[in-house]
Each structure stands twice: as structure tokens, then as C-alpha cells.
PAVO-549824 format. One record per atom (N, C-alpha, C): atom name; x, y, z. Coordinates in steps of 0.05 Angstrom, whole numbers, plus 5000, padded with zeros to 4 digits. Layout:
BEGIN
<vopa name="CA" px="X" py="Y" pz="Z"/>
...
END
This chain:
BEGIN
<vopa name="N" px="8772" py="3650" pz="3859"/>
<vopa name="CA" px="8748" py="3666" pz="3857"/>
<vopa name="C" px="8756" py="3695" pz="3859"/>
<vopa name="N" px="8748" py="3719" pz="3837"/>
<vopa name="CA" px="8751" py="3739" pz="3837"/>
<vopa name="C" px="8732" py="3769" pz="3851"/>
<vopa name="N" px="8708" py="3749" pz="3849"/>
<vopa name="CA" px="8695" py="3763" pz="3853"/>
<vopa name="C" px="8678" py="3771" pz="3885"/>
<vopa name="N" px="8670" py="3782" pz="3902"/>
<vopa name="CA" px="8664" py="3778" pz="3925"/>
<vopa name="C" px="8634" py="3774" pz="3931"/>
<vopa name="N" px="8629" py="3747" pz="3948"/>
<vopa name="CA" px="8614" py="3738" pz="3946"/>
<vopa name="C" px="8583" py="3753" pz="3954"/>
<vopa name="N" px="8560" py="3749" pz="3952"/>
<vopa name="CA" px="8547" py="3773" pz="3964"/>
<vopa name="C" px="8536" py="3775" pz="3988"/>
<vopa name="N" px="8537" py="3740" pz="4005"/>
<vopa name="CA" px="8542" py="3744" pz="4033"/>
<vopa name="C" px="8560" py="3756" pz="4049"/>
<vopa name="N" px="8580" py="3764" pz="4033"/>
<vopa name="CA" px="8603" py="3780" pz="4048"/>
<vopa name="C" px="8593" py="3807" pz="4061"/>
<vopa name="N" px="8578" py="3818" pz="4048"/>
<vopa name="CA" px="8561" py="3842" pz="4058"/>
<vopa name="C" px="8538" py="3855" pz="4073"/>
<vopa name="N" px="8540" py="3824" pz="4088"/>
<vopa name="CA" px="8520" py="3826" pz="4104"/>
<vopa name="C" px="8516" py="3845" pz="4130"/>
<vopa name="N" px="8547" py="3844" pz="4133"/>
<vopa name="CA" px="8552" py="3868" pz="4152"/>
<vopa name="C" px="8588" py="3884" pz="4153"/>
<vopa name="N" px="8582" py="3896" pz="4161"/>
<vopa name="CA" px="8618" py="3915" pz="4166"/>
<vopa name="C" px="8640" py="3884" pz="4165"/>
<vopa name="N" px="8628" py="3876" pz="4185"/>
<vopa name="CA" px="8652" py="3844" pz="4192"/>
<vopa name="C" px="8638" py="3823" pz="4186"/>
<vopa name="N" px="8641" py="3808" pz="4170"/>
<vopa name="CA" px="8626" py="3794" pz="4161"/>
<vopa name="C" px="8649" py="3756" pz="4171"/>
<vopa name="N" px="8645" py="3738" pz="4188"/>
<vopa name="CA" px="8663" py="3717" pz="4185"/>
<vopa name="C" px="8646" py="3695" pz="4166"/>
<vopa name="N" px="8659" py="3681" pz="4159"/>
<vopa name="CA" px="8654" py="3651" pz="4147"/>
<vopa name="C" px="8665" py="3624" pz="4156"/>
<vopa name="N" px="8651" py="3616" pz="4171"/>
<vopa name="CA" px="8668" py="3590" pz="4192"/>
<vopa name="C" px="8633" py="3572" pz="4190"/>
<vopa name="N" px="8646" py="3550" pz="4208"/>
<vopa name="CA" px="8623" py="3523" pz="4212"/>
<vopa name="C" px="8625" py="3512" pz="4239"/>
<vopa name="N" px="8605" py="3500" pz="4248"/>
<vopa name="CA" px="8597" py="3491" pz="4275"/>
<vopa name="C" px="8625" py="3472" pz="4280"/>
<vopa name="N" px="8635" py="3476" pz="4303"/>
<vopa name="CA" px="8649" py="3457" pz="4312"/>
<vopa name="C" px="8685" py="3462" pz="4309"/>
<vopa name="N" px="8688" py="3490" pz="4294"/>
<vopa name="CA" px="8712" py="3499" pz="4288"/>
<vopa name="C" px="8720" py="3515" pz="4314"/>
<vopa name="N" px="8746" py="3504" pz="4330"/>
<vopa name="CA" px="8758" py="3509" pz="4346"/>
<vopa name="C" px="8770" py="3540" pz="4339"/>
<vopa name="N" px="8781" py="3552" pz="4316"/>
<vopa name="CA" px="8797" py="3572" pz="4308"/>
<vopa name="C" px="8762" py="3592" pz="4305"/>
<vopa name="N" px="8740" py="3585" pz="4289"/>
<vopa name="CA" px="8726" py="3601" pz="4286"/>
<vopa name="C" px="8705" py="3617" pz="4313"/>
<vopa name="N" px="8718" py="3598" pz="4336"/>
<vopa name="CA" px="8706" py="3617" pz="4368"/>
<vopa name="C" px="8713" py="3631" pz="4366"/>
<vopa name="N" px="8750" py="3619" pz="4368"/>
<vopa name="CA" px="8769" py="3645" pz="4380"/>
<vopa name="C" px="8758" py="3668" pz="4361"/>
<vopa name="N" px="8761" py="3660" pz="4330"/>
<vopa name="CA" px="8767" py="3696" pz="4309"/>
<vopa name="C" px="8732" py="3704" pz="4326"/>
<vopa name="N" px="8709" py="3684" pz="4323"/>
<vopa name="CA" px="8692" py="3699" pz="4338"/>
<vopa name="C" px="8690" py="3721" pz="4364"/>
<vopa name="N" px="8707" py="3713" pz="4374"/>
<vopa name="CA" px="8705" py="3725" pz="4405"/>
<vopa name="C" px="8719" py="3753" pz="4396"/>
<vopa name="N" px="8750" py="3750" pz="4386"/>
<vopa name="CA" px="8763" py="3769" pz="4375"/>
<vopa name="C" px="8737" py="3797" pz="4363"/>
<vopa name="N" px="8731" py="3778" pz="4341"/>
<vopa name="CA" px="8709" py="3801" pz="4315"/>
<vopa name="C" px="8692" py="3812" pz="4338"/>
<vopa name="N" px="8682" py="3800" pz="4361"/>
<vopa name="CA" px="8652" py="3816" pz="4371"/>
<vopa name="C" px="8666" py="3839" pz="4389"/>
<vopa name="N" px="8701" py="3827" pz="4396"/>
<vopa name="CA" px="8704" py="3849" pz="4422"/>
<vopa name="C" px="8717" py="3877" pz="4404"/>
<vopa name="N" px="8726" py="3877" pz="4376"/>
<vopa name="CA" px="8744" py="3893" pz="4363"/>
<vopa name="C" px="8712" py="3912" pz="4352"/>
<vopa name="N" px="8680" py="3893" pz="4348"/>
<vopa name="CA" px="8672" py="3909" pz="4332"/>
<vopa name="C" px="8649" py="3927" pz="4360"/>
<vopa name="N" px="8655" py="3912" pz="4379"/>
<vopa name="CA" px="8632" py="3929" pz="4405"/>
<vopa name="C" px="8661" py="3955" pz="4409"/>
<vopa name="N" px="8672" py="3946" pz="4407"/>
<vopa name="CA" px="8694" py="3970" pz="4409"/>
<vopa name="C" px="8695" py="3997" pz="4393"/>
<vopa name="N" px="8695" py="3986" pz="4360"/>
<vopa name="CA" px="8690" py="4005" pz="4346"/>
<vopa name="C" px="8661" py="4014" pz="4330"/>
<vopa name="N" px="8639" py="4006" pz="4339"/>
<vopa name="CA" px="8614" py="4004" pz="4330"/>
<vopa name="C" px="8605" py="3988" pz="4302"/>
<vopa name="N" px="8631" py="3973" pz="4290"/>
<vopa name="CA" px="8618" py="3960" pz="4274"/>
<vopa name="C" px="8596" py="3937" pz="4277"/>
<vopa name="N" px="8583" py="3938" pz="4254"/>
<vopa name="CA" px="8561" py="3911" pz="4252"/>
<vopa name="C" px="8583" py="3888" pz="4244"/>
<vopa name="N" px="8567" py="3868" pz="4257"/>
<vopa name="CA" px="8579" py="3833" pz="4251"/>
<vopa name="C" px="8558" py="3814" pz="4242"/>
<vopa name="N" px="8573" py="3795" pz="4228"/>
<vopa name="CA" px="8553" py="3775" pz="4226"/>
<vopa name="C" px="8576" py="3741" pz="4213"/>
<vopa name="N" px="8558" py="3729" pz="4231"/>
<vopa name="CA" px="8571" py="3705" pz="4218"/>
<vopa name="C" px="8549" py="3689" pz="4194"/>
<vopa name="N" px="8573" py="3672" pz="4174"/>
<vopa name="CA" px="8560" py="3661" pz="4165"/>
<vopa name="C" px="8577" py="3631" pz="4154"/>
<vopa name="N" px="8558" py="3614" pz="4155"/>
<vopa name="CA" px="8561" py="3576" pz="4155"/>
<vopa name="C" px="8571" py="3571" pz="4131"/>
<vopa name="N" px="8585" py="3561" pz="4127"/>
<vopa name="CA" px="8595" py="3544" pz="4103"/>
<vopa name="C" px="8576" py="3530" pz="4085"/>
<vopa name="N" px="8560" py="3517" pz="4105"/>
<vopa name="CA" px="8525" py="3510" pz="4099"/>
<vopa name="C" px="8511" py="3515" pz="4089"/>
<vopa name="N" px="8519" py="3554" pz="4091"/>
<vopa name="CA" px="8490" py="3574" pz="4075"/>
<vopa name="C" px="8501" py="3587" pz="4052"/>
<vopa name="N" px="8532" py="3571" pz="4044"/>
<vopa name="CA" px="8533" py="3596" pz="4015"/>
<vopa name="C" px="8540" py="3566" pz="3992"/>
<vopa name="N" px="8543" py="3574" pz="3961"/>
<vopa name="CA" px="8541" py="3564" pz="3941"/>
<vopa name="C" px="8566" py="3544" pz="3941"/>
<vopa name="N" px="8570" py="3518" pz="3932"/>
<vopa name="CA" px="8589" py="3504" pz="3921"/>
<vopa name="C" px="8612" py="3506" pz="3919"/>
<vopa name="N" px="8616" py="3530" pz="3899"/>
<vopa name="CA" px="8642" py="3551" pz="3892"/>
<vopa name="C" px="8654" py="3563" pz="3914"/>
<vopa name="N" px="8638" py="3576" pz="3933"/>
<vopa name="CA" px="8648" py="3587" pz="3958"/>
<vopa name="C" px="8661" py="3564" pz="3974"/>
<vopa name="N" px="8644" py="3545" pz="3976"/>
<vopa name="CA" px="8651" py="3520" pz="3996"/>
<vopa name="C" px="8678" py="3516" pz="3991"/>
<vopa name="N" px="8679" py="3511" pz="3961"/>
<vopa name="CA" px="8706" py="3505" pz="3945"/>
<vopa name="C" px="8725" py="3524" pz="3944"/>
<vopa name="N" px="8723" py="3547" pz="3945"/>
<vopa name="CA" px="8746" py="3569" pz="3951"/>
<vopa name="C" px="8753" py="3570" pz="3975"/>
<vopa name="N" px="8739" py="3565" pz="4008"/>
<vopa name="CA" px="8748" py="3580" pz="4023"/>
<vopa name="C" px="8747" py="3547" pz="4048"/>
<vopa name="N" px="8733" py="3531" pz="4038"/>
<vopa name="CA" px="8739" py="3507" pz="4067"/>
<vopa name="C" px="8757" py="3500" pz="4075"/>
<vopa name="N" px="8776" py="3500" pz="4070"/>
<vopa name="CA" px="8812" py="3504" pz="4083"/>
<vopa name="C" px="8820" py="3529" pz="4092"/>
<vopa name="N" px="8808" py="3545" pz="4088"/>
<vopa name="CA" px="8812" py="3571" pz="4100"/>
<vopa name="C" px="8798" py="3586" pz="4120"/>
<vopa name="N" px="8786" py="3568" pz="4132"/>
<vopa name="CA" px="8761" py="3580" pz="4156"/>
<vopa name="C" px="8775" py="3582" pz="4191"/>
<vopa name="N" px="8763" py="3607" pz="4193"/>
<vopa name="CA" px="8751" py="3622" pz="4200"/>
<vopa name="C" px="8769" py="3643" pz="4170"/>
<vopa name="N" px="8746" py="3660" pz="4152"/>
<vopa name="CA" px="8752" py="3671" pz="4135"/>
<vopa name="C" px="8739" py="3699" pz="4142"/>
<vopa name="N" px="8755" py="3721" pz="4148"/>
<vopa name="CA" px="8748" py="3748" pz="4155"/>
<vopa name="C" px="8743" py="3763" pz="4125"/>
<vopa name="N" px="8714" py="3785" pz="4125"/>
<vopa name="CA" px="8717" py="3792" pz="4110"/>
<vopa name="C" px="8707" py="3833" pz="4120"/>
<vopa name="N" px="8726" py="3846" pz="4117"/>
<vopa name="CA" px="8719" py="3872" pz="4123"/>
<vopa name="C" px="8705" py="3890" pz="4104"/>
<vopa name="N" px="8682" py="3903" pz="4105"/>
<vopa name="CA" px="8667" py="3925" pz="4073"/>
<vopa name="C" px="8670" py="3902" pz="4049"/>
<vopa name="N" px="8657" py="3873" pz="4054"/>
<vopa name="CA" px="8658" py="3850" pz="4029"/>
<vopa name="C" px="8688" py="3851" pz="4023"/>
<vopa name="N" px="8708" py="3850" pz="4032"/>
<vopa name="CA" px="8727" py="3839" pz="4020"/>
<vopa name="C" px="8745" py="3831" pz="4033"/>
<vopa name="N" px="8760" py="3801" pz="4027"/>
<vopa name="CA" px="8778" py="3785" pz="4052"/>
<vopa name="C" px="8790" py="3804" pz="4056"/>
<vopa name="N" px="8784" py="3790" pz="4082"/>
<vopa name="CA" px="8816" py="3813" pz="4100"/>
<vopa name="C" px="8829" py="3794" pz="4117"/>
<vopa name="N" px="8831" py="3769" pz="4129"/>
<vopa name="CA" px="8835" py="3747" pz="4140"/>
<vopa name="C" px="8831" py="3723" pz="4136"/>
<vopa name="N" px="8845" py="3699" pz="4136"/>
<vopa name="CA" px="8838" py="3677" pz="4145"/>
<vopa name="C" px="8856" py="3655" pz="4162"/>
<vopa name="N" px="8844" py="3641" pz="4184"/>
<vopa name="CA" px="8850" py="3621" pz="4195"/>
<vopa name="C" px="8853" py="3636" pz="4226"/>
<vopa name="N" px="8859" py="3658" pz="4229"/>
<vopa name="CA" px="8859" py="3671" pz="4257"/>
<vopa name="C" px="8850" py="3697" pz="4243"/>
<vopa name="N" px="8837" py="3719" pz="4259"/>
<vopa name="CA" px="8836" py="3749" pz="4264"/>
<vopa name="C" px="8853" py="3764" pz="4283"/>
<vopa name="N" px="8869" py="3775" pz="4272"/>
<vopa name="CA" px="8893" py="3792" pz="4287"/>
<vopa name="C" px="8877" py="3811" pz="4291"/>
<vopa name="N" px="8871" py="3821" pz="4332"/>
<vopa name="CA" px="8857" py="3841" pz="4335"/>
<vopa name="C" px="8872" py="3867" pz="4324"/>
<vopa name="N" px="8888" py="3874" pz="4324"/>
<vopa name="CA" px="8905" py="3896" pz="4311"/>
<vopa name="C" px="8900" py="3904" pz="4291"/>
<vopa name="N" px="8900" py="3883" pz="4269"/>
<vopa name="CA" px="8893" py="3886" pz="4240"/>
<vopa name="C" px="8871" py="3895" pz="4234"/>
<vopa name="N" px="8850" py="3878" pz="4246"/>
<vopa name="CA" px="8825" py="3887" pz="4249"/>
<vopa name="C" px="8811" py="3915" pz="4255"/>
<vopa name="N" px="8825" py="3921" pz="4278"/>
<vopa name="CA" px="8819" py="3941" pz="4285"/>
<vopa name="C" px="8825" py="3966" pz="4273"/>
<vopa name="N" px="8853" py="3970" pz="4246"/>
<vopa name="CA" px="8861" py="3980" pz="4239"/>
<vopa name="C" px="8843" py="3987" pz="4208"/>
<vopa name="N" px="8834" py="3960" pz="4203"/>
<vopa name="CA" px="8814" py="3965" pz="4175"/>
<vopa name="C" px="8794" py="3973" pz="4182"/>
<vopa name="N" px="8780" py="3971" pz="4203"/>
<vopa name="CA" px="8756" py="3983" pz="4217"/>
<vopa name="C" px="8760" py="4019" pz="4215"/>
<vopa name="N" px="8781" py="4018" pz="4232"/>
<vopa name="CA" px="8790" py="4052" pz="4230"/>
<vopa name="C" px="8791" py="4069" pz="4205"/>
<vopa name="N" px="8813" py="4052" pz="4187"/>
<vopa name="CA" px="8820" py="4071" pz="4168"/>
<vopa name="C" px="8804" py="4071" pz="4140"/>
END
């Protein structure tokens, strides 16, 4: 998939994970403490609530970080990294 999806923009940090994913707490916990840190907006969103295609590009890849709509992570959030696309 080339193009970025348009839930990705829901906010500054946008994750894509599903109920019950052990990796998508952790990148959660990570995303809320990197973005109360730097004032960004967050938002999660369910595997549940986007189209087919998405399901199909990214369900092996969850917890999928996405920074200003475009991946920037998947399967963990490196607070560092994060913090660094936030910044710059």
C-alpha cells in the first residue's frame, strides 16, 4: 500500500493495534509518555475500524506507529525515535 491511510491523521501520533495485543500496551504507554512530554496529540486506532486493505497490509505488523500520517514504526515504539520525529 502506497498511499497513507486517512485514519492515520487523526492525530500527531496516531497507533494502529487491537484489543488484547500485549506489544500494543507497551508502544501505548511508550506513545502517551513521549507525546505528554512533547505536547503532541495521540490517538489510537482498532484494526476493527479501518478498511480490508489496511487489515491486509498492516495485521502482522501491529502495534503500527504512524507520525504527521506516515509509518514511522512497527511492532515496538523506540522512545528515542519517537521523540526525535516529534522534535524535528
Amino acid at each position: 500500500m502506497t498511499e497513507t491511510p486517512e485514519w492515520a491523521g487523526r492525530a500527531r501520533v496516531v497507533m494502529l493495534g487491537r484489543d488484547g495485543c500485549h506489544l500494543c500496551e507497551d508502544a501505548w504507554k511508550v506513545i502517551g509518555a513521549v507525546a505528554a512530554e512533547t505536547g503532541a496529540s495521540r490517538a489510537e486506532v482498532s484494526l476493527t475500524e479501518v478498511g480490508e486493505a489496511d487489515r491486509e497490509e498492516y495485521w502482522d505488523k501491529i502495534p503500527v506507529t504512524f507520525v504527521d500520517g506516515a509509518r514511522h514504526d512497527f511492532w515496538r515504539v523506540d522512545e528515542g525515535r519517537l521523540r526525535a520525529a516529534l522534535n524535528g
